[in-house]
C-alpha positions as CSV (number, residue, x, y, z in Angstrom):
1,X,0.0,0.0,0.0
2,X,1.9,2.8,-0.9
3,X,0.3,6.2,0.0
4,X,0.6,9.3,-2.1
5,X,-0.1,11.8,0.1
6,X,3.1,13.4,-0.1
7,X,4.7,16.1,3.0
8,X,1.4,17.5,4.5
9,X,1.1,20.4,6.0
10,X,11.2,-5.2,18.6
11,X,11.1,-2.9,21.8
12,X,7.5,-2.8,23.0
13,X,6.0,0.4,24.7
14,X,4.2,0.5,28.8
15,X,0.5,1.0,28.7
16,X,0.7,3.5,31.7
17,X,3.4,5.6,28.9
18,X,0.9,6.4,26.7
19,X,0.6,10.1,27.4
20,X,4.7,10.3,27.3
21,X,4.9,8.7,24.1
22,X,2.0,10.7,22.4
23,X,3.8,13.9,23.6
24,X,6.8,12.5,21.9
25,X,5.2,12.2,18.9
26,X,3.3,15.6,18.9
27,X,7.0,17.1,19.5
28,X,8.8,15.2,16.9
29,X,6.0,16.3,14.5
30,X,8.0,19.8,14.3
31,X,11.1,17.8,13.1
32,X,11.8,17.3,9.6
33,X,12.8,13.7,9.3
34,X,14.6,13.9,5.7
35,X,17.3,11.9,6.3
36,X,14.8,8.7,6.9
37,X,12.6,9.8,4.4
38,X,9.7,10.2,6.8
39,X,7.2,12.6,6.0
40,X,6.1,14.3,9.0
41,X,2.3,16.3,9.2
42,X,3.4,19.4,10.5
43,X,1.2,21.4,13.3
44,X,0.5,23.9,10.6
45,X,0.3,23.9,6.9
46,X,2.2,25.9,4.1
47,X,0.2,28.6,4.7
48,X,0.7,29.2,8.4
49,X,-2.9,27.6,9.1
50,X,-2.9,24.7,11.9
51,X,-3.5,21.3,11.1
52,X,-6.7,20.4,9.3
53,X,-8.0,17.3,11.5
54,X,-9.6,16.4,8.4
55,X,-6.3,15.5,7.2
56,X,-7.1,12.5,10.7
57,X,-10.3,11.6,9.0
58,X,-9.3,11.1,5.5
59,X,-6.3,9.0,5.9
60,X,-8.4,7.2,8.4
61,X,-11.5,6.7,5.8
62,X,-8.9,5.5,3.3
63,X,-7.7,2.7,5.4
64,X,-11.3,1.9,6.7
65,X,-12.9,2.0,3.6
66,X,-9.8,0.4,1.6
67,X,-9.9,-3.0,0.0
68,X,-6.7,-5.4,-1.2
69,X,-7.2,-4.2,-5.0
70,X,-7.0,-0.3,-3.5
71,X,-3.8,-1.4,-1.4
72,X,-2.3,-4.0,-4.0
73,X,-1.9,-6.7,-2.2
74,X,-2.1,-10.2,-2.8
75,X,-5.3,-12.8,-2.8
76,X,-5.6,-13.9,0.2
77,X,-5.9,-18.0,0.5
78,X,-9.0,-17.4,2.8
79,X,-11.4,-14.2,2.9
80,X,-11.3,-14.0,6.9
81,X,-7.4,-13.9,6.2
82,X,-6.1,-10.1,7.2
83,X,-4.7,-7.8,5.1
84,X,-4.8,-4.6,7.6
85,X,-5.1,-3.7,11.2
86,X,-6.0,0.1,12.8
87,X,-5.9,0.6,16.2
88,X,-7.4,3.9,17.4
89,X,-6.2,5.2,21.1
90,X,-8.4,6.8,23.0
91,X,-6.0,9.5,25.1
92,X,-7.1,12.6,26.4
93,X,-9.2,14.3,23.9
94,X,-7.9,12.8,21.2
95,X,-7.2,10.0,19.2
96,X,-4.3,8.4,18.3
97,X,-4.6,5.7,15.7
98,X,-1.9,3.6,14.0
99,X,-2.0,1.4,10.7
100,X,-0.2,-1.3,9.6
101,X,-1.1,-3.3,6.3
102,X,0.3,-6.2,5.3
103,X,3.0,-5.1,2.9
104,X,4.9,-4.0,5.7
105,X,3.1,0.2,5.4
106,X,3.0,1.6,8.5
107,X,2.0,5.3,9.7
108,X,0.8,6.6,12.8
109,X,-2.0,9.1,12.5
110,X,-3.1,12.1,15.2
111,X,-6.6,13.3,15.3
112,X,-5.3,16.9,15.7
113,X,-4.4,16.5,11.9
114,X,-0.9,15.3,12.7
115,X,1.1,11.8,12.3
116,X,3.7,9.8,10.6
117,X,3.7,8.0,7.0
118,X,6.4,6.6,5.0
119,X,8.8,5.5,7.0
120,X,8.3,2.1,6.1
121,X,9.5,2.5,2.8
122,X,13.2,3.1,3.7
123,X,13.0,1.0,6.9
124,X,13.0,-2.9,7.0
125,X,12.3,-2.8,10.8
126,X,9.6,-1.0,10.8
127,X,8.1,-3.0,8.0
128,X,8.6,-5.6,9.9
129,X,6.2,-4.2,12.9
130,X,3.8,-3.8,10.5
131,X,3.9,-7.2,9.2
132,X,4.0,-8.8,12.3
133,X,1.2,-6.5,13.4
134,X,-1.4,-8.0,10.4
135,X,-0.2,-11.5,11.3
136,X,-1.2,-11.3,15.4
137,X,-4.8,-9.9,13.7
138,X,-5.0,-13.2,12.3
139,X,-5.0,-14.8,15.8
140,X,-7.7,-12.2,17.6
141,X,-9.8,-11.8,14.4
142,X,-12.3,-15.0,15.3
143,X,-12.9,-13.1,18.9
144,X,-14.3,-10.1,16.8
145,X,-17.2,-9.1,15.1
146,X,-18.4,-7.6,12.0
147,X,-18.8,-4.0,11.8
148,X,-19.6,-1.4,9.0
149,X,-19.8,1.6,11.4
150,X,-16.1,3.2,13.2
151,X,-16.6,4.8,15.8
152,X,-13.8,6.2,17.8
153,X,-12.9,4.9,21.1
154,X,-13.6,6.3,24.5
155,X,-10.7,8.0,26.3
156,X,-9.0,5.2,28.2
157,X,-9.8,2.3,25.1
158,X,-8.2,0.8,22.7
159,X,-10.2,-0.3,19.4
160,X,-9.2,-2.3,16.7
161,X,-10.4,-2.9,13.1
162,X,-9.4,-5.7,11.4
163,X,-9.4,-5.8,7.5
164,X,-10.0,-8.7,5.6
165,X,-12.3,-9.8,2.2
166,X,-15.1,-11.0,4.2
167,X,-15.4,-7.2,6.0
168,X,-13.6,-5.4,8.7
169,X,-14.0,-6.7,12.2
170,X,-13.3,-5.2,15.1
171,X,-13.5,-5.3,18.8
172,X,-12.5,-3.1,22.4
173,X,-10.6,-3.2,25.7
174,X,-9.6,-0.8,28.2
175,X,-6.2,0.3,28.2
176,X,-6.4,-1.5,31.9
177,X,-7.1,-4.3,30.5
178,X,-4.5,-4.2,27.9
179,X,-1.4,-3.4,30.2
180,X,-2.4,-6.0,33.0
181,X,-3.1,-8.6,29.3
182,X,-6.2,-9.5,30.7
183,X,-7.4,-9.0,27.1
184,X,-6.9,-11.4,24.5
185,X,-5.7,-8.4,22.2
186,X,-3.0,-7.3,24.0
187,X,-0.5,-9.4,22.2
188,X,-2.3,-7.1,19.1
189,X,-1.8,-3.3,21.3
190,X,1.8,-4.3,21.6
191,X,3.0,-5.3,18.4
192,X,0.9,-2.3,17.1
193,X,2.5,0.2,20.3
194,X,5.9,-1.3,18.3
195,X,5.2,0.9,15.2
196,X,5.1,4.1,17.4
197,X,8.7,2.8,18.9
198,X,10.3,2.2,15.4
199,X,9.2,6.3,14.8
200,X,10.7,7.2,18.0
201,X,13.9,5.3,17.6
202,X,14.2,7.2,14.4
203,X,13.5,10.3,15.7
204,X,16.0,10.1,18.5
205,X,18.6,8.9,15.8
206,X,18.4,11.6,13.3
């Protein structure tokens, strides 16, 4: 899945970090990450103008929305098999939601009209995260359910939404939950918290 929507304007994290590591990522947004060829969503546009959070809800349509001709990918042997994850983050009055699809794309997008895409194209690791991200949905997609409405998450929950042929399934768990792995998807929250690491890491090492 290769996403043209050019410059706009296996450590796993903590649960309880969450804040920390969104603030890291609101902060790194007013880096320019040339040298990994990430393309960073600035906190304002070429014209001076914050963030559109529309920007939020249009990448996040696109992945809901997308199918394996859209992304080209592969068939898939069966039509339950996954070919994309999004996890939305409920934190403060936001939303943080993350993407991986199984040609190894991964971006991390903010609901204040910020994020992360591309970094997956010049780094094998964090195609990796993604990758392993879409095979762990395989495991956790027969505890979900069908849906064909995405709502957002309360603060405090993690959703997922798991792509595959048949439709996108999903299911919740409180971020309690997740930390403590009381819930069968928090082998999921990890591998997908994993994609946020590989941007930090890359961050700290420019």
């Amino acid at each position: 899945m290769r996403q043209n929507h050019g410059a706009a304007s296996g450590t796993l994290l903590i649960w309880p970090g969450v804040m920390k590591e969104l603030l890291f990522i609101i902060i790194a947004l007013l880096l320019v990450a040339l040298s990994f060829g990430v393309r960073a969503h600035q906190n304002r546009d070429s014209s001076g103008k914050p963030a559109d959070p529309k920007v939020y809800v249009d990448l996040r349509n696109m992945m809901l929305h997308g199918s394996r001709a859209k992304f080209n990918l592969p068939p898939a042997s069966t039509p339950n098999e996954p070919y994309g994850v999004l996890m939305d983050w409920g934190i403060g009055s936001g939303t943080a939601s993350v993407v991986a699809v199984a040609d190894g794309t991964a971006s991390v997008y903010l609901s204040s009209g910020g994020g992360f895409i591309g970094g997956s194209e010049s780094h094998e690791s964090l195609r990796a995260a993604a990758k392993r991200t879409v095979k762990l949905a395989s495991e956790v997609q027969p505890l979900m359910h069908v849906t064909t409405t995405y709502p957002l998450p309360q603060r405090g929950h993690v959703t997922f939404y798991v792509l595959t042929d048949a439709g996108v399934f999903t299911a919740t768990a409180s971020e309690e939950d997740m930390k403590t792995h009381r819930s069968p998807l928090h082998k999921l929250g990890d591998s997908a918290q994993a994609i946020i690491t590989e941007y930090r890491m890359m961050q700290q090492g420019n």
